[in-house]
C-alpha positions as CSV (number, residue, x, y, z in Angstrom):
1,X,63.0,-103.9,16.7
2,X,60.2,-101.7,17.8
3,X,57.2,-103.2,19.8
4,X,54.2,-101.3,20.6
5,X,51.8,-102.4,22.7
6,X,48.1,-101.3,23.3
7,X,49.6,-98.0,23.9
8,X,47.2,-95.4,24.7
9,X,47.2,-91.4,25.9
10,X,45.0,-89.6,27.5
11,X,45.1,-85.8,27.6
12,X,43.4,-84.6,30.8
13,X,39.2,-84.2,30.7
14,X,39.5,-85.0,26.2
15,X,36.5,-87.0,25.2
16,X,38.3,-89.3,23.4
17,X,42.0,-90.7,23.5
18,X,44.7,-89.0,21.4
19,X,45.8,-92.8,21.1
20,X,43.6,-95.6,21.6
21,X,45.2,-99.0,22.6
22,X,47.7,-98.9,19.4
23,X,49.8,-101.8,18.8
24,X,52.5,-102.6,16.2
25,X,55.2,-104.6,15.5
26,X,58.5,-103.5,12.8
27,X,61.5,-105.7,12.2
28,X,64.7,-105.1,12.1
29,X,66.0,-103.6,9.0
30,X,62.6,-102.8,7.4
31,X,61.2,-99.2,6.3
32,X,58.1,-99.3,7.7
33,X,55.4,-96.2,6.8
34,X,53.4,-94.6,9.7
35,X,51.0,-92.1,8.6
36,X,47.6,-90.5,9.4
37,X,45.9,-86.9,9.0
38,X,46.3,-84.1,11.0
39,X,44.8,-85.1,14.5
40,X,45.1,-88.7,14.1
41,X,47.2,-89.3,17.1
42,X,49.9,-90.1,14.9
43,X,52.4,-87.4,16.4
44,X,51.2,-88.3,20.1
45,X,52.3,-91.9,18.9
46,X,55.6,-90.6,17.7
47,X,56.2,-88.7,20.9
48,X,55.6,-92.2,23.6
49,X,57.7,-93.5,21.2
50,X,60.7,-90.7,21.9
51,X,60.0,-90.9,25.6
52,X,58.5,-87.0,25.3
53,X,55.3,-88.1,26.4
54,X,54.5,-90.6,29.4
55,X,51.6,-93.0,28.1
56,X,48.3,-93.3,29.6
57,X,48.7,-97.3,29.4
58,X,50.6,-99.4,27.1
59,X,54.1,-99.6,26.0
60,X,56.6,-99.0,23.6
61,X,59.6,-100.9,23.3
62,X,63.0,-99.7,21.2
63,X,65.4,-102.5,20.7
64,X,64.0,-104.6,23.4
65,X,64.5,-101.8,25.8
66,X,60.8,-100.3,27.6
67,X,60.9,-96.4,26.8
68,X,59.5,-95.3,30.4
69,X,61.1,-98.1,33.1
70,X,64.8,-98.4,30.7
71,X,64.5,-94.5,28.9
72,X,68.6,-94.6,28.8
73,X,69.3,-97.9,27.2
74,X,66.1,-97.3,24.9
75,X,67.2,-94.0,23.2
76,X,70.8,-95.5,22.7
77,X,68.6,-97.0,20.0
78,X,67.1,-94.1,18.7
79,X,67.9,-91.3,16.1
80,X,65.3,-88.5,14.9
81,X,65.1,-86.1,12.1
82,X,62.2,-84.2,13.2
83,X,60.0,-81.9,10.4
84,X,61.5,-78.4,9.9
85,X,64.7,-77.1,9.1
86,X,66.5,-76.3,12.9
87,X,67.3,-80.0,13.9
88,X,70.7,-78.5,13.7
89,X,72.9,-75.5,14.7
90,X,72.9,-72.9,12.0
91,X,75.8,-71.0,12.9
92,X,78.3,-74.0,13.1
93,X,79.5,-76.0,10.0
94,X,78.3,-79.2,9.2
95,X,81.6,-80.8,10.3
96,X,81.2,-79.2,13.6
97,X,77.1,-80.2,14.2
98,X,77.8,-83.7,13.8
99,X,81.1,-83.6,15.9
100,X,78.9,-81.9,18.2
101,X,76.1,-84.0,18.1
102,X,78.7,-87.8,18.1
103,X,80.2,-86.0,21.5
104,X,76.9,-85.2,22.5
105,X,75.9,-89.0,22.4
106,X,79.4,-90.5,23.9
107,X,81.4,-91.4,21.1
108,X,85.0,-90.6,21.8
109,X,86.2,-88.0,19.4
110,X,88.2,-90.4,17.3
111,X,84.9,-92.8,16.2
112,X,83.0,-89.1,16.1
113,X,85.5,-87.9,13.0
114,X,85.7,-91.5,11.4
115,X,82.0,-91.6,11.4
116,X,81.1,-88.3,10.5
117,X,83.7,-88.6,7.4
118,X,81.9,-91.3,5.8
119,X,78.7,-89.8,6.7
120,X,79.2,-86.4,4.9
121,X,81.1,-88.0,2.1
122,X,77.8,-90.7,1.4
123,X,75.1,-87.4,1.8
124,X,77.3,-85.1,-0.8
125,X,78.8,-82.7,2.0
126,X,82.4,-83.7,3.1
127,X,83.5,-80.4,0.2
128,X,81.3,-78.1,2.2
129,X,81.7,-79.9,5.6
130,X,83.6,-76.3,6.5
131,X,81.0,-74.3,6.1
132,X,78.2,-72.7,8.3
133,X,74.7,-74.8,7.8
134,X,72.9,-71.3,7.9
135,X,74.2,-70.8,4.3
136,X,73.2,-74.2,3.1
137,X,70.0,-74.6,0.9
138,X,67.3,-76.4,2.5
139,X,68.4,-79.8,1.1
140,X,71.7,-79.3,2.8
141,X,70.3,-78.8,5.8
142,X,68.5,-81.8,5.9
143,X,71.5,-84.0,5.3
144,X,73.4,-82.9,7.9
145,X,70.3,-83.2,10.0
146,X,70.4,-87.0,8.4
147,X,73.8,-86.9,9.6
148,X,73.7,-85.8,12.9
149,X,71.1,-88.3,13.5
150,X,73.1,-91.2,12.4
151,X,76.0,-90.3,14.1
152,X,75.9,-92.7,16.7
153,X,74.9,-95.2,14.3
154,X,71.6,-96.3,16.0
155,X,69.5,-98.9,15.1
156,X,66.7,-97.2,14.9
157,X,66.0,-94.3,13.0
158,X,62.6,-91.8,13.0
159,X,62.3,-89.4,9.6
160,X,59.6,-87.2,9.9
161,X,58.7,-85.3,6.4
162,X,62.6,-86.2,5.2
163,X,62.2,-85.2,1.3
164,X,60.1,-82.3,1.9
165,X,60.7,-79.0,1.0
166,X,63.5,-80.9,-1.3
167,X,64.7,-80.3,-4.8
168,X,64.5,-83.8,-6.8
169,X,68.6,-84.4,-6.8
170,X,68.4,-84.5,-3.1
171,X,64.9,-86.2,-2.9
172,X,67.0,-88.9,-4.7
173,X,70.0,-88.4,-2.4
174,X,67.8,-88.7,0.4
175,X,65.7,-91.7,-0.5
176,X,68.6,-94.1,-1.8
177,X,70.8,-93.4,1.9
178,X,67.1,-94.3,3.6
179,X,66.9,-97.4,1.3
180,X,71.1,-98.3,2.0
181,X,70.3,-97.8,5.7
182,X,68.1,-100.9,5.6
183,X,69.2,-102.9,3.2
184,X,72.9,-102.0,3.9
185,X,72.7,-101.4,7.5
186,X,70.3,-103.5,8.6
187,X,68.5,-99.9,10.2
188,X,65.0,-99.6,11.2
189,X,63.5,-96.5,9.8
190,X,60.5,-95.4,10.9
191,X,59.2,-92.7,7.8
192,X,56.4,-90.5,8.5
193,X,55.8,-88.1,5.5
194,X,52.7,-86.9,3.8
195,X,54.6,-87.2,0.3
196,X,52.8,-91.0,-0.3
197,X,55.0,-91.8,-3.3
198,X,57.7,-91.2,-1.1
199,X,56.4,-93.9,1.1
200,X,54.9,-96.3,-1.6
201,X,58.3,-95.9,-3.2
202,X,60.1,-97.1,-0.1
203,X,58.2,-98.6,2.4
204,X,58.1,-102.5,3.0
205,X,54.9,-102.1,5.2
206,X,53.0,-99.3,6.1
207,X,50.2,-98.3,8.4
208,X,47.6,-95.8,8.9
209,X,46.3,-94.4,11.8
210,X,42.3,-92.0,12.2
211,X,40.9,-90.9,15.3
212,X,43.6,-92.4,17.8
213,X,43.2,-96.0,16.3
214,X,44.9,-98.3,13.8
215,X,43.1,-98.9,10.7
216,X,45.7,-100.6,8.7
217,X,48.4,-102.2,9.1
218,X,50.0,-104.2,6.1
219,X,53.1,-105.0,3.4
220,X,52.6,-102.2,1.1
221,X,52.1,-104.8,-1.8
222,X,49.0,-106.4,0.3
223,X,47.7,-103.0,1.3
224,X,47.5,-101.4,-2.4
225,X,46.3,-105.0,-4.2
226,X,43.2,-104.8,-1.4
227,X,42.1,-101.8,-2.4
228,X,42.5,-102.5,-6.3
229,X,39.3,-102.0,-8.2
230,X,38.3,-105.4,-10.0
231,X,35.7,-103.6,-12.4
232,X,37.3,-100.7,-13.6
233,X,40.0,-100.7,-16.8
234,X,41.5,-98.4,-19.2
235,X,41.8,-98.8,-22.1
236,X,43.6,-96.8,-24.6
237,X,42.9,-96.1,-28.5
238,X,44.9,-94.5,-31.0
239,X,42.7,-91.3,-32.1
240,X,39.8,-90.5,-30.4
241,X,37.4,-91.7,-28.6
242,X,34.1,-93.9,-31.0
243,X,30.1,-92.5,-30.5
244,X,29.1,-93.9,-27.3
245,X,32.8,-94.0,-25.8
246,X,34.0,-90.8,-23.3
247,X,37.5,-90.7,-23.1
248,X,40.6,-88.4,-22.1
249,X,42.7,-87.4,-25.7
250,X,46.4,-86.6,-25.3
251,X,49.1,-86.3,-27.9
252,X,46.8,-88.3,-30.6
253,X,45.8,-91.8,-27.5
254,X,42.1,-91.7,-25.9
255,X,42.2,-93.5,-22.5
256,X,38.6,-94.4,-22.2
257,X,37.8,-95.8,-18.3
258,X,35.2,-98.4,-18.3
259,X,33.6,-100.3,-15.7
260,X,32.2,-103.9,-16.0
261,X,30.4,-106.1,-13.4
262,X,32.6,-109.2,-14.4
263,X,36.1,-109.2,-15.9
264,X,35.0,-111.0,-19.0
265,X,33.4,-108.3,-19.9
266,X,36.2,-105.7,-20.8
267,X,36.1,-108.2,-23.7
268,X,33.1,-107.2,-25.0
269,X,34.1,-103.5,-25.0
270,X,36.7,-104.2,-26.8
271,X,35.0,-105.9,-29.0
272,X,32.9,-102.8,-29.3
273,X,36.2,-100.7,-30.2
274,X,37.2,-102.5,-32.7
275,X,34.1,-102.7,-34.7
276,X,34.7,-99.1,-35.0
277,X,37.9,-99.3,-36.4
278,X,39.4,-98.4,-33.6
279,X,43.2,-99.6,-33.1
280,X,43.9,-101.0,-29.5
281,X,46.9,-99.9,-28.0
282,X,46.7,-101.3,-24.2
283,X,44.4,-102.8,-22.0
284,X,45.1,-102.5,-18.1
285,X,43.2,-103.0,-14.7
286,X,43.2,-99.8,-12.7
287,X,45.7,-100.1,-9.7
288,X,45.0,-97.7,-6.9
289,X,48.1,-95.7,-5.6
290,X,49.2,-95.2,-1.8
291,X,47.1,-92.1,-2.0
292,X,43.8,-94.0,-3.4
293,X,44.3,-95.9,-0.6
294,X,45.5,-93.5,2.2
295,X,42.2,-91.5,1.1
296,X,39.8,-94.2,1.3
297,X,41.1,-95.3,4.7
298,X,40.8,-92.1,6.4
299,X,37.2,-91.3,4.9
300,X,35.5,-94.5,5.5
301,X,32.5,-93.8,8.1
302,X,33.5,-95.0,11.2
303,X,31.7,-98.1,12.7
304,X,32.4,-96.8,16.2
């Protein structure tokens, strides 16, 4: 659904590009992750992607349609909830944004007030659909930013930082309507968020992007098991923590982290344990989160 290819910018005399030669590929119907630190080109990416920026060379294509030579057929395909709260009109109601927003994109007004019924009803809204988004909480906004968005029902969809800023009843809101989009739907959505639960939660793929290039690029499942560490375990005791043991007490358990050159040896340490008299209560191999990862992917020295 969304084909980038060797896309690269350029900004006047820069010593480097923004973007360098970036390529991807995301299905139909997935939620794929884009993310990268401040300055990563990741937001430059974003922007070829929205036709706001003209590339140096590459291309992007939305829905089979090429952003620069088809720009009109190509954001037919495209809805954005950009980061910040004033994606919408703050002194008209939600009903009237997204009737706003539905005309704005050519729906006649009768598939405008079907569609933004069920859309307000699925976000929570429809009781407060009559009144003025200024007075909303920032949650509220959001989803009728989500709302106005969607209007047109596009295929694909771009949610920059969607959760944040959010209390966690609309965090939830918010996350199962971008999981029903896909699933449901069959909607592209395109998250970029610095929340990485958010995205480890949600994403079928994900990739990362430092210094204008792709580093990764990979199901979420296969990025985090690459990065798990084969030599490090916890294991946790009841009490505390043997002589010759360090370990973290809470609420009467010691998780004590060990490292061992080869698996078989965690054995040993338990072993170790129990000639203590220690009582085991779990034994587990540490598994990196999306932030483990994320961190060790943007700090690696480059090999440039």
């Amino acid at each position: 659904m969304i084909e980038i290819d060797a896309l690269t910018k350029v900004y006047g005399s820069a010593p480097a590009p923004a973007v360098d030669e970036v390529s991807l590929r995301v299905p139909a119907g997935s939620v794929f992750g884009f993310l990268g630190p401040n300055g990563a080109g990741k937001t430059t990416t974003i922007k070829m992607m929205a036709g706001l920026v003209t590339p140096t060379s590459g291309r992007v294509s939305l829905g089979g349609f090429d952003v620069v030579r088809q720009r009109s057929d190509a954001m037919a395909q495209f809805g954005a909830v950009l980061e910040g709260s004033r994606n919408v009109y703050w002194s008209l109601s939600a009903w009237h944004n997204v009737m706003y927003f539905g005309r704005l994109k050519g729906l006649r007004k009768a598939q405008v007030r079907d569609r933004a019924q069920e859309l307000l009803t699925g976000l929570g809204l429809w009781d407060r659909r009559d009144d003025k988004v200024g007075g909303f909480s920032r949650g509220m906004q959001q989803k009728v930013a989500i709302a106005a968005a969607l209007i047109a029902d596009p295929a694909i969809v771009l949610l920059d930082e969607p959760t944040l800023g959010l209390d966690v009843e609309a965090t939830r809101t918010v996350k199962d309507w971008i999981t029903g989009l896909a699933r449901d739907k069959g909607t592209t959505v395109l998250l970029t968020t610095h929340q990485l639960d958010v995205v480890q939660e949600l994403c079928d793929r994900v990739a990362v992007i430092r210094r204008g290039r792709l580093v990764a690029d990979l199901p979420t499942r296969e990025l985090l098991a690459r990065f798990r560490e084969r030599d490090r375990y916890e294991i946790r005791v009841e009490g505390t923590a043997p002589a010759g043991f360090d370990g973290v007490t809470r609420e009467g358990v010691t998780t004590i982290s060990v490292r061992v050159n080869e698996p078989d040896e965690v054995y040993g340490v338990v072993e170790r344990l129990r000639g203590h008299g220690v009582v085991l209560e779990s034994l587990t191999q540490v598994q990196p989160d999306l932030e483990d990862v994320f961190l060790a992917l943007v700090n690696e020295p480059s090999h440039a």
